[in-house]
N, C-alpha and C positions, 0 to 999 in steps of 0.2 A: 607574582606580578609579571604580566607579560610585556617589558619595554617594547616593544616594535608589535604593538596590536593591530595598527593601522595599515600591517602588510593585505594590502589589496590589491588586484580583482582577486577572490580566491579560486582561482585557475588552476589546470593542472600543474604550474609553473611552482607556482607559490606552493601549492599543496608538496610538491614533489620538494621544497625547500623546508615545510617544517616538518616534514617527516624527519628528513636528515636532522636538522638541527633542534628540534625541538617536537619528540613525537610525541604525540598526544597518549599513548598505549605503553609509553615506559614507565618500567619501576624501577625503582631506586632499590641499589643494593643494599644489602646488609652488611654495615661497617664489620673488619675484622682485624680489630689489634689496632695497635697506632701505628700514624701515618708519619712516617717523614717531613712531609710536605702535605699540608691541605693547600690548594690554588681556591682563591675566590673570583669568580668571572670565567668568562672563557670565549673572551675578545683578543686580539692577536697574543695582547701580553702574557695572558691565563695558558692560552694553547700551547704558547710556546712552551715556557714554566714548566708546564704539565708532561708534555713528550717529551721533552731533553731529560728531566730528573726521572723520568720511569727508562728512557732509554737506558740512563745509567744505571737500572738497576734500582732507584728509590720507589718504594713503597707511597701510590699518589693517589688523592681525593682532587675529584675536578668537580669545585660547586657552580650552578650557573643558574639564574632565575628567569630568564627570557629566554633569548636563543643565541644556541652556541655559534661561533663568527662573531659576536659582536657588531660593531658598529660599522667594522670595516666591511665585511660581508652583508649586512643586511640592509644596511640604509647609506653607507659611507662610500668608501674609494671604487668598490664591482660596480656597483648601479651607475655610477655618477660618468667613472667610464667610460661603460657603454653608451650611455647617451654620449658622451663626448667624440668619440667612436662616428654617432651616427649625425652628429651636426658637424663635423668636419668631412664628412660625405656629400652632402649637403652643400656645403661651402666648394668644395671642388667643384660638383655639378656647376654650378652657381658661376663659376669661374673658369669651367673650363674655353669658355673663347680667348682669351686670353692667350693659352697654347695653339689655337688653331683648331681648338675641337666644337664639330658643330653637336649642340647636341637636338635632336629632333623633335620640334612637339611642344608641349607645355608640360614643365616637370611639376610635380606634385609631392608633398611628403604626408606620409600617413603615420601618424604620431598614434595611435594604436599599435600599429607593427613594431614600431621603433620602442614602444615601452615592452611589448611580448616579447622583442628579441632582446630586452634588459631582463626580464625576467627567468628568460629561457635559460641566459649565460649564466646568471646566479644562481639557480638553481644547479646547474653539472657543476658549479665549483664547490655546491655546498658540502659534496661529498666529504671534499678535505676536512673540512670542521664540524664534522656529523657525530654525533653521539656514540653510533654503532664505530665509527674508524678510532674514536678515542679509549672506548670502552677493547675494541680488538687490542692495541697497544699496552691492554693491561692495567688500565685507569681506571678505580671507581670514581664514575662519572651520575655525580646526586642532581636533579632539577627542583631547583625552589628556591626556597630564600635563606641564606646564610644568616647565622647569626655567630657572636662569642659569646659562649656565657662564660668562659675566662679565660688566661692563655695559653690554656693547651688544649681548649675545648668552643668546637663548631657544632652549632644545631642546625641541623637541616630539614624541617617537619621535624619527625619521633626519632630520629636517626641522632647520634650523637658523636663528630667526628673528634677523634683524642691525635693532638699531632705534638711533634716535637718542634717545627717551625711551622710559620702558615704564609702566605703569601698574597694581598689583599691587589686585585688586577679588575677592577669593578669598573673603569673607565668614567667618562663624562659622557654628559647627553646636551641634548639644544636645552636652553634657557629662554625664557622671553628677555628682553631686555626692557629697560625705562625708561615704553614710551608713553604719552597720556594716551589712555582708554584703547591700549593696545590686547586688552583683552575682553574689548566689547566687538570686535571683533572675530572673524574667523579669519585664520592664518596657518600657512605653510611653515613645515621646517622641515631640515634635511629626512626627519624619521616620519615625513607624511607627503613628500613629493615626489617617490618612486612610486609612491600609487596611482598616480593619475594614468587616467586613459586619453581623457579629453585635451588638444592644446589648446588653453584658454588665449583668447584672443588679445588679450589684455593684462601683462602680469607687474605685478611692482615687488621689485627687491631690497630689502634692506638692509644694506651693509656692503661693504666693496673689499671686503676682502679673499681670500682662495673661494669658497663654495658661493659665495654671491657672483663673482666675477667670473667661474665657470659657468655656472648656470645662466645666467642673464647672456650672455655670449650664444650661449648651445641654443638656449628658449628662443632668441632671436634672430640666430640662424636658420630653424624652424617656421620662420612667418608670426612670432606671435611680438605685438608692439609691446617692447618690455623697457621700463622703468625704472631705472638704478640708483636708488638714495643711498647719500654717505653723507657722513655727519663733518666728517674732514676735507681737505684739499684734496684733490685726486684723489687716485685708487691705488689699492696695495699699499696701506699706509708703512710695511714693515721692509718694502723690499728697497732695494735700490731706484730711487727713484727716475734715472735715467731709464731704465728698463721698464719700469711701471707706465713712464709716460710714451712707450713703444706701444704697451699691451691696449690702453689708454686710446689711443690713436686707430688702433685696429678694431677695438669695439666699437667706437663711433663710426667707421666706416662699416662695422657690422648694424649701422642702423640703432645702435641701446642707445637709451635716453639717459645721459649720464649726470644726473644730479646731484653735483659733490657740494661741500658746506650745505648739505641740504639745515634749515636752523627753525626751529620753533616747528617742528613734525606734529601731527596730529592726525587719529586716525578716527574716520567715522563708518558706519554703515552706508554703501552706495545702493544705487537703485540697482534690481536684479539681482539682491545675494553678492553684489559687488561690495569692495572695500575703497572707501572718498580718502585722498590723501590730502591733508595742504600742507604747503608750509614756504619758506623763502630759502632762495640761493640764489648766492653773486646778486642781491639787493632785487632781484625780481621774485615774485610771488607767483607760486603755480597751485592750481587747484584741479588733481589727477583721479580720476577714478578705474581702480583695476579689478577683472576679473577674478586673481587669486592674486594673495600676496605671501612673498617667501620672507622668511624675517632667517637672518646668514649672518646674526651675532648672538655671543654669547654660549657661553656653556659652563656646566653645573658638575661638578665633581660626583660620581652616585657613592656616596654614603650612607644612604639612609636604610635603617634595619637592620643595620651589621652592631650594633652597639659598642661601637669604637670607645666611649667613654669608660665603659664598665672595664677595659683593658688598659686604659693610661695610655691609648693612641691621638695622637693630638692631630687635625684637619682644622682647615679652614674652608671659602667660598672658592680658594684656590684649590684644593685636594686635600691629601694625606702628606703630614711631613714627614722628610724620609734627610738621611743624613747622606753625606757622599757614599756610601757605600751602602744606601736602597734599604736599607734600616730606621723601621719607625722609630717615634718614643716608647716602643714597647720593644725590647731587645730581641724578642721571638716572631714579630710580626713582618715581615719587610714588604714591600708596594713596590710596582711595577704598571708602567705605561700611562695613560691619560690621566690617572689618578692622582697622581704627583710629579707628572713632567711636564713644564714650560712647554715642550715638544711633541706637541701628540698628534702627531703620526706614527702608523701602523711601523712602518721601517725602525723607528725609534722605539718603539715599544721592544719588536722584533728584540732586539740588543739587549735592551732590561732587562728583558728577560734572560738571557743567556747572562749576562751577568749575574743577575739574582742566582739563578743555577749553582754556579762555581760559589757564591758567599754563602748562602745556606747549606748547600751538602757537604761542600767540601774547604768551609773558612775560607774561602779567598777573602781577597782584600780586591774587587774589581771596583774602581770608582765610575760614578757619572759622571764629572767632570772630564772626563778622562775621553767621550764620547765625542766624535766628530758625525756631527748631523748634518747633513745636507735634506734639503728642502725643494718642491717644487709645486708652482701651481700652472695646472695643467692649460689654459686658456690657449688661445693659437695668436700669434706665439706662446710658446712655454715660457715660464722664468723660472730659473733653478736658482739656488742659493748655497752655500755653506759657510761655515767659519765668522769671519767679524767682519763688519761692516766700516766702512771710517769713522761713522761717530762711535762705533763703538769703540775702537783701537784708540780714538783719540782720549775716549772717556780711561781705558786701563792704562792709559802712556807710553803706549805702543807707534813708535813713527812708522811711516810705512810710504811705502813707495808703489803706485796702480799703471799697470799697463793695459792697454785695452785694444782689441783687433776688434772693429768691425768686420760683420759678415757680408757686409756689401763690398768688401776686399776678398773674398772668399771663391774660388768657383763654384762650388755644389753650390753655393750658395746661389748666386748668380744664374746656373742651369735650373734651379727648382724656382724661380721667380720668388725667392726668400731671401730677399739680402735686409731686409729690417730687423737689429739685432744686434748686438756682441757677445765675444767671451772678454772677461774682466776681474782681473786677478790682482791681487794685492798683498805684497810682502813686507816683509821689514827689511825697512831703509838701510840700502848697503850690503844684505844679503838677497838670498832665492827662497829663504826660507816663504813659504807657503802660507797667510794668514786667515783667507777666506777669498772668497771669490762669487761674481755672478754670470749667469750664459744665460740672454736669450735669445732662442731659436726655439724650430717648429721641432727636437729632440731634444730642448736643455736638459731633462730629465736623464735622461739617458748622460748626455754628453760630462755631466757635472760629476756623476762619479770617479773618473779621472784624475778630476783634483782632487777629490774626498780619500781616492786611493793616495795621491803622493801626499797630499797630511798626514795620514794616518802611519804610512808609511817612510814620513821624512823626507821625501825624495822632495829635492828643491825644483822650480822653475825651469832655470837651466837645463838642469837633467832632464825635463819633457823634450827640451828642443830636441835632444840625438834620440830621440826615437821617434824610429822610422812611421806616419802613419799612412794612409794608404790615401791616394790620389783620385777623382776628387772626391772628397767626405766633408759632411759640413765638420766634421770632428777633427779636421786637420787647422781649424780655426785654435784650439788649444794649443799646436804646435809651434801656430807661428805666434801667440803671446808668447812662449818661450822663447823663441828668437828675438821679439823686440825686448824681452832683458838681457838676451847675452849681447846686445851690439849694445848697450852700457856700460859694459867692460870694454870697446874697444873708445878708451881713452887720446884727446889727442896725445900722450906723453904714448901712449901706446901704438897709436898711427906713426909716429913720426921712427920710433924703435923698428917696426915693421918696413917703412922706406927706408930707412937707413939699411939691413938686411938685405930686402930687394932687391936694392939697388948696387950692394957689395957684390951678388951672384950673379948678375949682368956681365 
């Protein structure tokens, strides 16, 4: 089964991507003895899995039924990118009077180019996750569809893999969601909208979370009048909503038609192969017809074919369950990445993996819980994430105390005409300890690791303040939230101690 079929135009771009990841002229080797480790998938979390435990030396089967990369390489985070890459191009052009730049002429964007040079960069990266680079590593690397017919045995076609553990990294895909007669339609999803050559004049998106809210941004940035349903208040219903309503504010000034509580959706055939949307929000009634429509909720666990029953592996519409230490209800099985994490992102997968590593070869005990994720959606601005939120803190009975620097106090900030934004951190009450935090700016991506570093590494609050960072940066916005908790500690009982001092050495 070829998940990502819809990879089009078949160009030299494309062509030169499934050779790498998926050639059409390979054969599958001939198992020899058992394997250590069978990997199922070979989407970030499978790749990784696969190279660390053969680096070390185990004996590995790397099964895969589409193409190798995964979701992330083929339809997911490279493509999305670069398009994001070239609408904030776009946006500068768009903007640069503002600096004093005149720019000449009437600017034009050729969204042909702009998807060739997304296809062109996928393709050189495909190398890393190619067949041939997995297979040199010393990986018997099988294409087709996995199965268990019990639990020490994977079929692959005629091939019969015999392992001592196996490692099930099969990820999620788009879902349709429940809408009425949403599938008398025709519709986008993340694994059919790197195809396009054409920008449709006219697009409508469904859902306002990370890839809805990228995309409607970037398409819009582009010239094309783009449509933004959400079924809730505002957008980025997960993130900090102060920061949401930054991102929020900037997409409107990007021109998207932002239709939150969008309620009573319904979806018909429009004239010209177009899609008729109606429905009400905020008590008005709109009745919209789009050239394409992206649908940017929902996703489906891939399970199917692997015969997880016949092994006493227990999933739901959520994934595979897996216990804190990445272990199914089958004690020889463990899962890794989309499959079973609340968290699916590539970075987090990344981790699982390395975890799963260390518990199946070598019995550790690495927990998931144990994992600090940080998060970002890439929109301009950025919004990063990690750790707890306050309803969440408040939900586990964690007190907590937030300090917040705007970046409109910031220089860089000020000299790049970005001061819309903060960095916003939150500790527990009384201490520096580190509970989560959010940054947005046009780098939170970047900038957010930082704190993700001092969690993981304990380093409280405080301790960012003495270090030194570099003048001006927007990333010296983190330094000075550490200064506004350490002038917390200068109590008056601690003012008055310090004049009294002062004023002795007079």
């Amino acid at each position: 089964m070829n998940q990502f079929k819809a990879l089009q135009p078949h160009d030299e771009y494309n062509r030169k991507l499934e050779a790498n990841v998926h050639p059409a002229d390979y054969t599958n080797p001939e198992p020899t003895g058992k394997y250590n480790l069978v990997v199922i998938g070979a989407g970030t979390a499978g790749l990784v899995t696969a190279a660390g435990a053969a680096g070390l030396g185990a004996k590995v089967a790397l099964v895969e039924r589409a193409f190798m990369g995964g979701d992330c390489l083929n339809v997911g985070c490279v493509p999305s990118k670069a398009i994001l890459s070239a609408a904030r191009a776009a946006a500068a052009v768009g903007n640069a009077d503002a600096f004093g730049v005149q720019v000449p002429g009437e600017v034009s964007l050729n969204f042909g180019r702009v998807m060739e040079r997304m296809r062109k960069l996928r393709s050189n990266i495909s190398v890393h996750d190619s067949v041939k680079r997995f297979s040199d590593l010393g990986i018997d690397v099988f294409l087709g569809q996995a199965r268990f017919l019990d639990s020490q045995t994977v079929e692959v076609g005629d091939a019969k893999l015999k392992f001592t553990k196996a490692v099930i990294c099969t990820g999620a895909r788009a879902s349709a969601p429940p809408i009425p007669d949403l599938d008398q339609v025709e519709f986008l999803t993340n694994e059919t909208l790197f195809s396009l050559t054409e920008l449709p004049k006219r697009l409508g998106v469904i859902g306002a979370g990370p890839i809805g809210c990228e995309m409607a941004q970037a398409f819009s940035r582009f010239g094309a009048e783009v449509s933004l349903v959400e079924s809730m208040h505002g957008i980025l219903p997960r993130e900090d909503q102060d920061g949401a309503n930054i991102v929020r504010e900037q997409m409107l000034r990007d021109n998207v038609n932002l239709l939150c509580c969008g309620k009573e959706l319904t979806l018909s055939k429009g004239e010209n192969g177009g899609v008729r949307l109606t429905m009400e929000s905020h008590g008005k009634g709109y009745d919209i017809t789009v050239d394409k429509l992206l649908v940017s909720v929902g996703r489906s666990p891939n399970v199917e074919g692997l015969d997880l029953d016949e092994i006493g592996v227990e999933y739901s519409t959520k994934g595979v369950r897996i216990n804190d230490f990445f272990q199914t209800t089958n004690s020889r099985i463990y899962a890794a990445g989309d499959i079973c994490s609340p968290y699916q992102f590539t970075h987090a997968a990344d981790f699982m993996a390395r975890a799963v590593i260390r518990n199946t070869l070598f019995r550790g005990r690495a927990r998931h819980s144990s994992l600090v994720v940080p998060w970002c959606t890439y929109t301009s601005p950025e919004l990063a994430h990690v750790g707890l939120t306050p309803s969440e803190a408040e939900k586990r009975g964690i007190a907590i105390e937030t300090f917040t620097q705007p970046m409109a106090s910031v220089d860089r900030a000020i000299l790049e005409g970005e001061t819309e934004g903060f960095v916003r951190v939150h500790v527990k009450k009384g201490k520096d300890e580190i509970v989560g935090a959010t940054i947005v700016a046009p780098n939170a991506g970047d900038m957010i690791s930082e704190i993700s570093l001092a969690m993981t590494q304990k380093i409280g609050l405080g301790s960012i303040a003495n270090v030194i960072h570099p003048y001006p940066t927007q990333g010296e916005a983190v330094r000075k939230v550490g200064d506004l908790y350490n002038r917390t500690k200068l109590t008056p009982f601690v003012k008055s101690l310090f004049n009294k001092w002062l004023t002795w050495q007079r």
